[in-house]
C-alpha positions in Angstrom: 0.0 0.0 0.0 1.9 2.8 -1.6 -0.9 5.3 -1.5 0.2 6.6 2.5 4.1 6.3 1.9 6.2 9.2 1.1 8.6 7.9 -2.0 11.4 9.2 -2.8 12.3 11.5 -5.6 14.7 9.1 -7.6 17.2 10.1 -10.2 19.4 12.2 -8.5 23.0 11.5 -9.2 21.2 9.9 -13.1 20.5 6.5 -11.2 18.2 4.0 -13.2 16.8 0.8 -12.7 17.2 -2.6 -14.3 14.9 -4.4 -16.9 15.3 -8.0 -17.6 15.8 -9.1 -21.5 16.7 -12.5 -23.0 20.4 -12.0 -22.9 20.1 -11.0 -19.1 19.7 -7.8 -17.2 19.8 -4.3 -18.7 21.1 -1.3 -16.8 18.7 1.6 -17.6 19.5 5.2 -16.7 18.7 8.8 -18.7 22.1 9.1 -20.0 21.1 5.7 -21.8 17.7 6.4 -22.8 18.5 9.7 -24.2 21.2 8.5 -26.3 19.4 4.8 -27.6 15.9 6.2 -28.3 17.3 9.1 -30.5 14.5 9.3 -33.9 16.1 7.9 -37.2 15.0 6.8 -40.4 11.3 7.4 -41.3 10.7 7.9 -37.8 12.4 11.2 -37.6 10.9 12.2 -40.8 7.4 11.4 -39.5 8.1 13.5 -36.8 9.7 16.5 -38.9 6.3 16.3 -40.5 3.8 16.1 -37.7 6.3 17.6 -34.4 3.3 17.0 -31.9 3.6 13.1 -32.5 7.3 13.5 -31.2 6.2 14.4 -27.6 5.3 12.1 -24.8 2.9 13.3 -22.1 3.2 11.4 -18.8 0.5 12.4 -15.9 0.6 11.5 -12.1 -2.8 10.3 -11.3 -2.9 11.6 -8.2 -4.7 15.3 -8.0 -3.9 15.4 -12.1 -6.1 13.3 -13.1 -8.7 13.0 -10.2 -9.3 14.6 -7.1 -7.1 12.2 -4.6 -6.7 14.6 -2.1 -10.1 14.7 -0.8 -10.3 11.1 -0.8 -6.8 10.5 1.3 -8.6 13.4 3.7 -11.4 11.3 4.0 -10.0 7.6 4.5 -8.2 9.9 7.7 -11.5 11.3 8.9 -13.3 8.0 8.8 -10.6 6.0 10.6 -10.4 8.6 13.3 -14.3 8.4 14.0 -14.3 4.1 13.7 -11.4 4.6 16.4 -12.7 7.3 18.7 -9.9 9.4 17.7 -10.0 13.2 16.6 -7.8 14.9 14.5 -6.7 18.4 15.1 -7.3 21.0 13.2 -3.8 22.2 12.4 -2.1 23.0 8.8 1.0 20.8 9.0 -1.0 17.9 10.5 -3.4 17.6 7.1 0.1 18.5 5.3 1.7 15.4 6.8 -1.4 13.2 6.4 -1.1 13.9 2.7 2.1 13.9 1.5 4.0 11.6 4.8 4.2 8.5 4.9 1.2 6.6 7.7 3.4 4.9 9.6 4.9 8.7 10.4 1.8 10.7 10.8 0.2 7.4 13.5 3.3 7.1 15.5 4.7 10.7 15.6 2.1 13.2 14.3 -1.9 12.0 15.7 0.3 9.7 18.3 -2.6 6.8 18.0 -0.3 3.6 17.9 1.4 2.0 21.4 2.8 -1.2 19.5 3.4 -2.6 15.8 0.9 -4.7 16.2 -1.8 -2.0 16.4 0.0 0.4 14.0 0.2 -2.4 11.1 -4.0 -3.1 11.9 -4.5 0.8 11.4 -2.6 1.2 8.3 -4.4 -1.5 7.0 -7.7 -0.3 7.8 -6.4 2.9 6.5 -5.7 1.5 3.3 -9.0 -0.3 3.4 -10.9 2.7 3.4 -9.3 4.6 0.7 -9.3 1.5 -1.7 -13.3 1.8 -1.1 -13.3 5.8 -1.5 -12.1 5.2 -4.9 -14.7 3.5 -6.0 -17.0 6.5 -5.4 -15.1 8.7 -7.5 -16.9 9.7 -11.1 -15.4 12.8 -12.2 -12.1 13.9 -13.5 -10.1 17.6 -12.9 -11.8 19.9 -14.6 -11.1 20.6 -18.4 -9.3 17.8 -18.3 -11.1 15.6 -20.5 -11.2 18.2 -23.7 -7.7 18.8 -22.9 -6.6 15.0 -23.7 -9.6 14.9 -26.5 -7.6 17.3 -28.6 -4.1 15.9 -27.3 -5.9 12.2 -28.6 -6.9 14.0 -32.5 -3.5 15.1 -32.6 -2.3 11.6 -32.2 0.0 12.7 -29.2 0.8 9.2 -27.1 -0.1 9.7 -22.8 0.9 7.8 -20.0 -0.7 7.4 -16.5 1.6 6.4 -13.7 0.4 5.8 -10.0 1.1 3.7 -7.2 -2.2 1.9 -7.2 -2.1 -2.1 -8.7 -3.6 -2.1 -12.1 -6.7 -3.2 -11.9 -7.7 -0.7 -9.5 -6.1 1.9 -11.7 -8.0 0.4 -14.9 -11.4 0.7 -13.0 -10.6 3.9 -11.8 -9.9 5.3 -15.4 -13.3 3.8 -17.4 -15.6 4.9 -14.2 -14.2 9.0 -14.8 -14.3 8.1 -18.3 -10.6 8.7 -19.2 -9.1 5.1 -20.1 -8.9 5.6 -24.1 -7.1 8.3 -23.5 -3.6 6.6 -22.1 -1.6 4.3 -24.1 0.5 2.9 -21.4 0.2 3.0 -17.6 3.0 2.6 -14.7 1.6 1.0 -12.0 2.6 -1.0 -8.4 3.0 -4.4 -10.9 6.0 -2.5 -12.5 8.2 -2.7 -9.3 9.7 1.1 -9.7 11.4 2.5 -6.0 10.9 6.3 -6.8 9.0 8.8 -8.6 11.8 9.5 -11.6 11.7 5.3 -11.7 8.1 5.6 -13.1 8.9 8.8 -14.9 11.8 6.7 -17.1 9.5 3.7 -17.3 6.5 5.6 -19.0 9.0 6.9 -21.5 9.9 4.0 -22.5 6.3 2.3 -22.8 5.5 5.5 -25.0 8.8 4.9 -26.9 9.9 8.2 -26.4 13.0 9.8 -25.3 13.2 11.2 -22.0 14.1 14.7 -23.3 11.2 15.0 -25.1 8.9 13.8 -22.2 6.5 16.3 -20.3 5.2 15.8 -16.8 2.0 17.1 -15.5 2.7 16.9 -11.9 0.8 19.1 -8.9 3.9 18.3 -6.5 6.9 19.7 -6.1 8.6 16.3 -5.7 7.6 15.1 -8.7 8.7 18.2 -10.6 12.2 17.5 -9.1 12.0 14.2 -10.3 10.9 15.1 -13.8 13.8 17.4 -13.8 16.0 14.8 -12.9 14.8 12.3 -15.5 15.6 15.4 -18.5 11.8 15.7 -18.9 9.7 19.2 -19.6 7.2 19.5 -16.4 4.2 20.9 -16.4 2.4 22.3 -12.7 -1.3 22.7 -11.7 -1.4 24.7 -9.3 -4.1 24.1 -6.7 -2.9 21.2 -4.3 0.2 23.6 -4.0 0.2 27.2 -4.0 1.9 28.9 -7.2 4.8 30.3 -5.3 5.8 26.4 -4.5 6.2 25.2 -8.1 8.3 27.8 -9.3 10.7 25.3 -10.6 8.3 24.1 -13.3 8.8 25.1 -16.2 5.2 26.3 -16.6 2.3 26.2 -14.1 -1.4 26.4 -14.8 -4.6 26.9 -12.6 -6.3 24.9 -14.3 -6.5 22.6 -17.9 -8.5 25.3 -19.5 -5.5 27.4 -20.0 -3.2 24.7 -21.7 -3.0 24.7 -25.9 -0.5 22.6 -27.8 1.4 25.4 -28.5 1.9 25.9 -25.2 4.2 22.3 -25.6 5.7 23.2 -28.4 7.0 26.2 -26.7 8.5 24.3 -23.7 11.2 22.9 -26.6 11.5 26.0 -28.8 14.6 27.6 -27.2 15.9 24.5 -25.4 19.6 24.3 -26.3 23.3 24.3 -24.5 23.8 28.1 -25.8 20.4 29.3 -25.0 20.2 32.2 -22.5 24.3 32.1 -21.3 25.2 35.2 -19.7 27.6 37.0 -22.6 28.9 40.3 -22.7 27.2 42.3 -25.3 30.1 43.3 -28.3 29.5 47.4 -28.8 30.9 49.7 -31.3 33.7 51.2 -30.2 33.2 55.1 -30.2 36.5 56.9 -32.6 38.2 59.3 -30.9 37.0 62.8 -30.7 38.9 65.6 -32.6 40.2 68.7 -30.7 39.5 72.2 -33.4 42.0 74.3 -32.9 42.9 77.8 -34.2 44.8 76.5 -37.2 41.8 74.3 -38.6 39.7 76.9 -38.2 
């Protein structure tokens, strides 16, 4: 039950993870993506043709896709009334409930657990209870659906990933009416340890580089970890406040405001030259000329 852990970023120091082939285990990092999934042959001239098809769009289901939040929220709530429990009504608490991991926020935050024992039984229930919220849940983020009905004309691939297994995921996505839309998923089945993990593995089920990858994230983690893994990412703001996903390299309030020129523009000045700091080259003035008496 990855759904109350807090996983880490991934990807810092260009760490991958290993995929199993015939011959015996492949080593797979960014470095080695970037440089074996380059386009050639028709392939790049199908893309030089239609650019959109080039890109790969990964989402994080969690508060991209659907409105998680609430739910987690409300798994809390209801295991605090079966217990007799209340939860305080403090900022950081409902921060930690969302984004730490359970067997933190029991034991050191709400303080309800004396032994293992009782703390495995309550993230279990825990667990439990959000497993069941999920099946209540009939509605996307808004705008999101016409925003991947004219990413799906334009023939642009998607990805889901999430920590849920994959049938849950799959039921999820045909209930809110969204599971055309995604030509591959990352789920728990797919073993990754991190956030970039998943990141690298959707790019490689879209079979697209992971330079020309863009992740629409709501945290700031998995911004960081999109950064790490080379890829473009892409904020809504609303789970987080603006001012904490200034590292993205473009944040939206909402789904409305996204066009697909608004992707094409994340690549148009990417480049190892682009925006150095250089001194600008002037003219250099010629020296001024004295009159004197004689010239006159």
């Amino acid at each position: 039950a990855k759904v109350f852990m807090e996983e880490a970023i991934g990807a810092e120091y260009g760490e991958g993870f290993e995929t199993f082939r015939p011959e015996g285990p492949l080593k797979v990092d960014v470095d080695f993506l970037n440089d074996r999934m380059q386009e050639t042959g028709l392939q790049r001239i199908r893309y030089a043709m239609k650019p959109d098809e080039a890109f790969g769009l990964i989402f994080s289901w969690d508060n991209v896709l659907a409105d998680t939040r609430s739910l987690k929220l409300a798994a809390w709530n209801q295991l605090a009334l079966e217990e007799g429990k209340d939860i305080p009504d403090d900022k950081k608490i409902r921060s930690s409930m969302l984004y730490a991991g359970a067997d933190h926020v029991l034991s050191k935050v709400l303080h309800w657990v004396d032994g293992d024992h009782q703390l495995e039984r309550l993230k279990m229930r825990l667990s439990q209870i959000y497993y069941d919220n999920l099946h209540n849940l009939r509605a996307p983020i808004e705008g999101l659906k016409d925003w991947l009905d004219a990413l799906y004309m334009l023939g642009i691939p998607c990805a889901v990933t999430s920590c849920l297994d994959r049938r849950t995921l799959i039921a999820a996505l045909r209930r809110i009416g969204l599971q055309k839309y995604f030509q591959a998923m990352v789920t728990e089945e797919d073993g990754m340890d991190s956030i970039a993990h998943r990141f690298l593995s959707a790019a490689v089920k879209l079979d697209r580089r992971p330079s020309k990858c863009i992740v629409f994230e709501d945290d700031p983690r998995g911004i960081t970890a999109a950064h790490n893994c080379t890829m473009m990412a892409v904020a809504l703001i609303g789970a987080h406040p603006a001012y904490e996903l200034v590292q993205a390299d473009l944040a939206v309030a909402s789904f409305n405001e996204l066009s697909v020129i608004n992707l094409r523009r994340l690549f148009a000045h990417k480049g190892s030259a682009f925006m150095e700091l250089q001194k600008q080259a002037g003219d250099i003035a010629p020296p001024k000329r004295k009159l004197t008496l004689d010239t006159i």
